[in-house]
C-alpha positions in Angstrom: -29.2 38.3 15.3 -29.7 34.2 14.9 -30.1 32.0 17.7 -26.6 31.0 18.1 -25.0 34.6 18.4 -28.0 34.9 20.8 -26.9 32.1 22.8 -23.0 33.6 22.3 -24.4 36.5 24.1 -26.2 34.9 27.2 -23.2 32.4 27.7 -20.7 36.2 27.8 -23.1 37.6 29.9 -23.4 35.2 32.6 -19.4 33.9 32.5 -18.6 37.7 33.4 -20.9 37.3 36.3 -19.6 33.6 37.3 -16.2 35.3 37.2 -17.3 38.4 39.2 -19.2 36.4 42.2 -18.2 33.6 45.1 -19.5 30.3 45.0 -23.0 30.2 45.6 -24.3 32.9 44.3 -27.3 33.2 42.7 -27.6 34.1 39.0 -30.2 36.6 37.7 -33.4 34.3 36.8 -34.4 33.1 33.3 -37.2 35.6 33.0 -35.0 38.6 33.8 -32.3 37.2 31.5 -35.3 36.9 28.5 -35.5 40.6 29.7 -32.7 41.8 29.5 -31.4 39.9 26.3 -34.5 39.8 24.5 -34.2 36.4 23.7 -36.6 33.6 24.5 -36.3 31.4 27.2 -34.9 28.5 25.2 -32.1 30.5 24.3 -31.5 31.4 28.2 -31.8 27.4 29.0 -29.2 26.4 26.2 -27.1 29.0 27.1 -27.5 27.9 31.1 -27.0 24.1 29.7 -23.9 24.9 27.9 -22.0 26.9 31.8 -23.4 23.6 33.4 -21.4 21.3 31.0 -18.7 23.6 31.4 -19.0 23.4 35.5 -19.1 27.6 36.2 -22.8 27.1 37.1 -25.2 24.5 38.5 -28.7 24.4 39.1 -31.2 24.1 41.7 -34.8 22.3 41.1 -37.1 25.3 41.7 -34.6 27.6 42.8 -32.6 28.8 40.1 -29.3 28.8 38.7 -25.9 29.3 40.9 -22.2 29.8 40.6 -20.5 26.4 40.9 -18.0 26.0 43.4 -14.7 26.6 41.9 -12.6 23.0 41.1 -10.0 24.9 43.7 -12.3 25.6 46.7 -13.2 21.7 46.8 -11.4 19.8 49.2 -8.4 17.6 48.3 -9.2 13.8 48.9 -6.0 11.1 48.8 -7.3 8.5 46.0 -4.3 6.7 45.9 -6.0 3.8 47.8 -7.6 2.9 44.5 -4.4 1.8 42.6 -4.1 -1.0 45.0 -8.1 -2.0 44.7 -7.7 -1.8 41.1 -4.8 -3.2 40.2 -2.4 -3.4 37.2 -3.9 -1.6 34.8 -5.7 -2.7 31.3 -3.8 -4.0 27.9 -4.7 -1.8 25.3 -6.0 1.4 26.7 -3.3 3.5 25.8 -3.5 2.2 22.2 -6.9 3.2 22.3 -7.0 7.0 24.0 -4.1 7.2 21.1 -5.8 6.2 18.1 -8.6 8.5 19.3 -7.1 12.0 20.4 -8.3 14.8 19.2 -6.0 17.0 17.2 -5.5 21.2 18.7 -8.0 23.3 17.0 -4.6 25.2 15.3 -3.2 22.6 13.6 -3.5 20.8 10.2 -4.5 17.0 11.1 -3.6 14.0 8.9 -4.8 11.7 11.0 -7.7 10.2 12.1 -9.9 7.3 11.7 -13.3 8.9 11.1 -14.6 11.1 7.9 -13.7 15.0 7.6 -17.3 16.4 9.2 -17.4 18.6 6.1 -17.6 14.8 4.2 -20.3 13.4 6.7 -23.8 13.6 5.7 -25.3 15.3 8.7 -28.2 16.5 7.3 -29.5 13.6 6.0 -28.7 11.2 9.4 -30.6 14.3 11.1 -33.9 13.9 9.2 -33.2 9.9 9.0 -33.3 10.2 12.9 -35.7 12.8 13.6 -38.5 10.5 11.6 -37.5 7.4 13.5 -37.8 9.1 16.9 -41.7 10.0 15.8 -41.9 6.7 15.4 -43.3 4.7 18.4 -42.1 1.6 17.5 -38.2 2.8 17.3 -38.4 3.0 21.0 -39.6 -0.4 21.9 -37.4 -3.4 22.7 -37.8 -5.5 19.6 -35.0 -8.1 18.9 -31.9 -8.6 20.9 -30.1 -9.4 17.6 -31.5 -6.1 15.9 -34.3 -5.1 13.6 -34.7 -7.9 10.9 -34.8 -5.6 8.2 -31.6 -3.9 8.7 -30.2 -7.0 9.3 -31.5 -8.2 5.7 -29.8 -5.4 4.5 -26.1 -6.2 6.0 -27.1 -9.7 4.9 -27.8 -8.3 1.3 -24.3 -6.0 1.7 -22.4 -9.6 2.3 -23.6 -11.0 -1.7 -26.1 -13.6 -0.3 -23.9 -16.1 1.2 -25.4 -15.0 4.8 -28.9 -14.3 5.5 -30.8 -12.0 7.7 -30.8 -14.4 11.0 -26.9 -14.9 10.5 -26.6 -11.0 11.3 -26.1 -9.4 14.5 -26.7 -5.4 15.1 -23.5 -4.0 17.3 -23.4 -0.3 18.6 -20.0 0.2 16.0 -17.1 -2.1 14.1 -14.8 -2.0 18.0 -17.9 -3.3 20.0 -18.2 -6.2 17.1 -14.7 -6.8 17.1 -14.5 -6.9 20.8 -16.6 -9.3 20.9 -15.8 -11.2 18.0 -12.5 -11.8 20.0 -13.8 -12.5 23.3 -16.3 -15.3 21.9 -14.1 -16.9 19.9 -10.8 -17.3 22.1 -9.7 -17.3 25.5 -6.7 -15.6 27.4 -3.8 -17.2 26.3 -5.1 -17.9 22.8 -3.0 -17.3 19.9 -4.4 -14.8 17.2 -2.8 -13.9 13.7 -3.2 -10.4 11.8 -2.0 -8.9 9.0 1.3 -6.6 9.7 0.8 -4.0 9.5 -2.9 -4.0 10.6 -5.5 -1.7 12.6 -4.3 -0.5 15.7 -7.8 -1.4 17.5 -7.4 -4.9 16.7 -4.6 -4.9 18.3 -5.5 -3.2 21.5 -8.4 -5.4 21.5 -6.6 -8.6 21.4 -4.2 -7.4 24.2 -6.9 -6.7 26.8 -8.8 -9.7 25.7 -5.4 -11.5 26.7 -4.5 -12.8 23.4 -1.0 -13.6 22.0 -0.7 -11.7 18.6 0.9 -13.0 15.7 2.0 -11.0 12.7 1.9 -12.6 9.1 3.6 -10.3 6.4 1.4 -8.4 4.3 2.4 -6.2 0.7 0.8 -4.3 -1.9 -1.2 -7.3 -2.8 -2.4 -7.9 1.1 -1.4 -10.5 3.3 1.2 -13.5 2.0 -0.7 -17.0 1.8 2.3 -18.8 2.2 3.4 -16.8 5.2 -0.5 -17.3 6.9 -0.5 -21.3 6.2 3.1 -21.4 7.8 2.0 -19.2 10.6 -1.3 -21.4 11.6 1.1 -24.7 11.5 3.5 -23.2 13.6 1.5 -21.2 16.2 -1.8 -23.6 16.1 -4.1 -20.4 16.1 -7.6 -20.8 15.3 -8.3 -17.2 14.3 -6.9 -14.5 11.8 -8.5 -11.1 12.0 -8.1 -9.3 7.9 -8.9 -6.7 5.9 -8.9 -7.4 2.7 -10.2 -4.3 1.2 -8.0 -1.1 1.8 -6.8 -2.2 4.7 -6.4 0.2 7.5 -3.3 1.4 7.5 -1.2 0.7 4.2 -4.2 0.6 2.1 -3.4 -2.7 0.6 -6.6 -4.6 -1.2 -5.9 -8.7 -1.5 -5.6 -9.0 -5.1 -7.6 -11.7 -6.8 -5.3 -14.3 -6.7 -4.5 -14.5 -3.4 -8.3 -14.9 -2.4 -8.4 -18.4 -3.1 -5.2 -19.5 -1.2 -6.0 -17.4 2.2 -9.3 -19.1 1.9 -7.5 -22.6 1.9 -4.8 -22.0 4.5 -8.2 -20.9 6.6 -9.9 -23.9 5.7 -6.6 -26.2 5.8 -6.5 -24.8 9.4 -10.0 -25.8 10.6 -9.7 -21.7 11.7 -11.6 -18.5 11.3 -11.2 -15.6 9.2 -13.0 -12.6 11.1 -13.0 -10.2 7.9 -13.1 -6.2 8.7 -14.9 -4.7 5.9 -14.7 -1.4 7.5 -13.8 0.6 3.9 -16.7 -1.3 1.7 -17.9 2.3 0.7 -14.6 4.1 0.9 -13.5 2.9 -2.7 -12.1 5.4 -5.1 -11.1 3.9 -8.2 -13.0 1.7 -9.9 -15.3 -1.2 -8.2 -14.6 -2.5 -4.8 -14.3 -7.2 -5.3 -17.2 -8.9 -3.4 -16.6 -9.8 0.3 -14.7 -12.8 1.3 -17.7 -14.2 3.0 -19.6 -14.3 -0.5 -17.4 -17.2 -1.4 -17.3 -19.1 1.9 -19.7 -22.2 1.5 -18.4 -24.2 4.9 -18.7 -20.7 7.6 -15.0 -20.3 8.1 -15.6 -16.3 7.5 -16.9 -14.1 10.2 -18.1 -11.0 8.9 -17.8 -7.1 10.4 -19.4 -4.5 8.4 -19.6 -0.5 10.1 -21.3 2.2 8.6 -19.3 4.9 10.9 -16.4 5.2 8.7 -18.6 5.7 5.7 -20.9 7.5 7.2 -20.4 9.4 10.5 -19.1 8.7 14.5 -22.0 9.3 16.0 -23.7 6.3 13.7 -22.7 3.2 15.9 -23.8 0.8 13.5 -22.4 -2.4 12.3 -23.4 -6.0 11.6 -21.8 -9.2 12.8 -22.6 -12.2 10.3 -21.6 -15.5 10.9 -23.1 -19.3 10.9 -23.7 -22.5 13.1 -22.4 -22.6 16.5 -20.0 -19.7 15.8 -22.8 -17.6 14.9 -25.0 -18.2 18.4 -21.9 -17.7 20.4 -21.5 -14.4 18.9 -25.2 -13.3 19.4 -24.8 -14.7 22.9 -22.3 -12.4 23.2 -23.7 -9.6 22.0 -27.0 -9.9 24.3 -24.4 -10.3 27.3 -22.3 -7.1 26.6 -25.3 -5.0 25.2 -29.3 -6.6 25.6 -29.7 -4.6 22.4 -28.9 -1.4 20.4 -30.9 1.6 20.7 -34.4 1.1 18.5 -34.0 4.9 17.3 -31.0 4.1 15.9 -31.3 1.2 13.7 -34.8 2.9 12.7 -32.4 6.0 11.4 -29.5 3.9 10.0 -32.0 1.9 8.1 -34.2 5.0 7.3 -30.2 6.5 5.6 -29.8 3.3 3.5 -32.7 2.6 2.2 -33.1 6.5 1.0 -31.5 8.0 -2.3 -29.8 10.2 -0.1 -27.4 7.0 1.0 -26.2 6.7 -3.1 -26.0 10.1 -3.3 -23.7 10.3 -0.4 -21.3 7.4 -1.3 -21.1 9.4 -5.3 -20.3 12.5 -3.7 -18.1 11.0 -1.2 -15.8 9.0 -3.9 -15.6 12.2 -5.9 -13.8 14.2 -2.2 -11.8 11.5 -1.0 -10.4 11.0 -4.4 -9.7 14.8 -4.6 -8.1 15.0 -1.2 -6.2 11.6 -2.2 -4.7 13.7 -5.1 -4.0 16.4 -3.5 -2.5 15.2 -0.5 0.3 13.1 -3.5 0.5 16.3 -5.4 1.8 18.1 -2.1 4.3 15.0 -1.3 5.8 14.9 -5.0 6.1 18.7 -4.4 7.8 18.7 -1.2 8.5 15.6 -0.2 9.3 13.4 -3.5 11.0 10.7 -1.7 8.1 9.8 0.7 5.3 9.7 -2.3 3.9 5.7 -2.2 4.8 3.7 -5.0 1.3 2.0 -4.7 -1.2 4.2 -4.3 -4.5 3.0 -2.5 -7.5 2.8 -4.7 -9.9 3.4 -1.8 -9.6 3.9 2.4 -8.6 7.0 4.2 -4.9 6.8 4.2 -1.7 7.1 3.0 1.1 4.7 4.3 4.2 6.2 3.6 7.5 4.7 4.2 10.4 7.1 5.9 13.9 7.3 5.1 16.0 4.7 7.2 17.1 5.3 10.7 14.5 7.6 11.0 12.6 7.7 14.7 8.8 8.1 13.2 7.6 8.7 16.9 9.9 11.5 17.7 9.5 12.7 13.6 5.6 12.8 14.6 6.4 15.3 17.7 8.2 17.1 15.7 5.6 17.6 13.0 2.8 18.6 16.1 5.6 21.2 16.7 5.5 22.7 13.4 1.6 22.3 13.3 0.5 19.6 11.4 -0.3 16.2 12.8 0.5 12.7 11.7 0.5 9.4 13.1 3.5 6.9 13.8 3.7 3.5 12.2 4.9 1.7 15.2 1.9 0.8 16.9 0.5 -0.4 13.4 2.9 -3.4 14.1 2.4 -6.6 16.2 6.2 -7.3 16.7 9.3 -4.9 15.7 8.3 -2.9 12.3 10.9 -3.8 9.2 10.9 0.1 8.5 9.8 3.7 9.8 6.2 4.9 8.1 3.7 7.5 8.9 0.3 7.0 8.7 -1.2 10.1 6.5 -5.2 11.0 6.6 -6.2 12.3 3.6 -9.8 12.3 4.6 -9.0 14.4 7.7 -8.4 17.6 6.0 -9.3 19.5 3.3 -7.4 19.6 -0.5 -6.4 22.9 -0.3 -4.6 22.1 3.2 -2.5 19.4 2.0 0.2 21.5 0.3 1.0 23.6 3.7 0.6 20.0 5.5 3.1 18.5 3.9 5.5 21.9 3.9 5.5 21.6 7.3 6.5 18.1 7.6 9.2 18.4 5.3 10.5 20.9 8.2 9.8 18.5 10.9 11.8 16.3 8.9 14.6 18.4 7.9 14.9 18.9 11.6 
């Protein structure tokens, strides 16, 4: 029997007795458990670990291990005195806690904002981190700003317009952003975004007490006429925008717009902050060069993550900027942070600089684009009308537009109903949305899934 049914079994044994015995009672010891088991004592202590977590059993230093007192048994307190000391409660949290819930075990998700784990490469981040943590130097302070050479290698990532001291190491894209926004403005500041645009962006801005601004965006990203006319009238000294597959309606900005959003930035005296969360998440054909390689005067500020490409437990990203804008976001960086974890950045540049990183972004085109397929073969098959006219030719997602008068919120209750879930495209939007969509995640599920996701929407819709 492996290690983990071995475990299985220890966990079974002792929840029988937790369920058996009062509060308090001692639990047979690890050497009678090896005993009776015939398992070793590691397997005992992760099977002991795993009831602590669960809070059935909690241990004593040199006594042993003990059933927990029951949630039940605990005294009641009255906690209500802390709405008072606290006060109204935090723009954007709900956003948030949305954006990341996790789907019930039983249902089919289409949504999401991180990779399918049968799409992460797990086994590759394990070894890149089990050699860093040998390493003595990974757990030493070093630089506040991060290791040089994996900043070198964001600066590389960027086409050379930003070097290695530009960079900044973040603990993940949100911490960047977060304080991308908080540097840069103050409450009461006015910042414009693509509409639709990410739903964190949005949360962020609202806690950091910003007034958002939408500027209409299409199949060929955001309108340049619509940006310049929104910095004259508004004043606004920032626009947040992703130009590449941009989270949610997939749009990239085609070429010819690149120029003008770069001259209603610079017309402005603003800042672009450009999210280039999807850099590896292309499908079809070759992803264009970051804004910031063409940005000679430091108007872009530049975000790039390696957890959507990679995986959510690799909270690593890069903030690249230069002049004054740049040491106010460092400064900001060493306030929220000090520094991220040496181990780490030690791992995450261990991943990149290894073939397995270019054999993970091959294989990783060749899935998304087959769950991409799959996911429009299933909506031309049962749901023709909602297929996208533009299709993405990288991200995650699907943006599909609904059938007037439709109520996306209560269609995406419906859909949890039936078993499959999807997200709204309400919250995508800064101000009141022009039309219902659903966001669909076709990296959240496998391809042969797809067809009975999308039967089961077309219910929830029918309904």
């Amino acid at each position: 029997m492996n290690d983990g049914s071995a475990v299985d079994r220890v966990v079974h044994h002792l929840r029988g007795l937790v369920a058996q015995a009062a509060p308090g009672t001692q639990l047979p010891s690890v050497r009678e458990l090896t005993v009776h088991h015939r398992v070793s004592p590691v397997t005992v202590a992760e099977a002991t670990r795993r009831l602590v977590a669960q809070g059935l059993v909690e241990t004593r230093s040199g006594r042993g291990s003990f059933v927990a007192a029951r949630r039940d048994d605990r005294p009641s307190r009255d906690l209500s005195w802390q709405t008072v000391a606290l006060g109204p409660r935090r723009a954007g949290e709900e956003e948030m806690q949305a954006l990341l819930a996790l789907p019930p075990s039983e249902a089919i998700s289409l949504t999401g904002g991180y990779l399918d784990p049968d799409l992460q490469p797990a086994a590759a981040l394990g070894a890149a981190l089990a050699r860093a943590a040998r390493q003595p130097a990974a757990w030493h302070r070093g630089p506040v700003e991060g290791r040089a050479d994996l900043r070198a290698w964001f600066a590389r990532e960027t086409g050379g317009s930003l070097r290695a001291e530009d960079m900044v190491i973040c603990p993940g894209g949100q911490a960047a952003l977060s304080s991308t926004l908080r540097a840069l403005t103050a409450p009461g500041d006015t910042l414009l975004v693509e509409s639709p645009t990410y739903l964190g962006a949005l949360a962020t801005a609202h806690a950091a007490g910003l007034r958002v601004v939408p500027v209409p965006a299409d199949a060929d990203g955001v309108r340049p006429d619509q940006l310049a006319a929104a910095f004259a009238r508004t004043g606004a000294r920032l626009f947040y925008c992703q130009p590449l597959h941009a989270n949610p309606h997939g749009a990239t900005l085609a070429p010819a717009r690149r120029a003008q959003v770069a001259a209603a930035v610079r017309d402005a005296g603003a800042f672009l902050v450009e999210d280039d969360y999807a850099r590896d998440l292309t499908i079809d054909g070759e992803a264009p060069p970051p804004l910031a390689a063409d940005d000679p005067d430091g108007h872009v500020i530049y975000l790039r993550s390696l957890t959507k490409s990679a995986a959510p437990g690799l909270r690593i990203a890069a903030l690249g900027a230069r002049g004054p804008a740049g040491a106010r976001l460092r400064a900001a960086r060493l306030l929220d942070d000090l520094f991220v974890a040496g181990p780490l950045q030690q791992a995450a540049l261990e991943f990149l600089t290894a073939p397995a990183w270019g054999r993970h972004r091959r294989t990783l085109r060749k899935e998304l684009r087959a769950r991409r397929e799959a996911l429009l073969a299933a909506l031309n098959r049962h749901l023709p009308s909602l297929a996208p006219h533009d299709v993405p030719r990288g991200g995650l997602h699907l943006w599909v537009r609904l059938p007037d008068g439709t109520n996306d919120v209560a269609l995406t209750a419906a859909a949890a109903g039936e078993g499959v879930v999807v997200f709204p495209g309400r919250p995508w939007y800064a101000a009141e949305p022009p039309a219902p969509h659903l966001r669909l995640t076709y990296a959240a599920a496998p391809p042969h899934l797809m067809d009975e996701a999308i039967r089961r929407l077309a219910v929830a819709l029918a309904r």
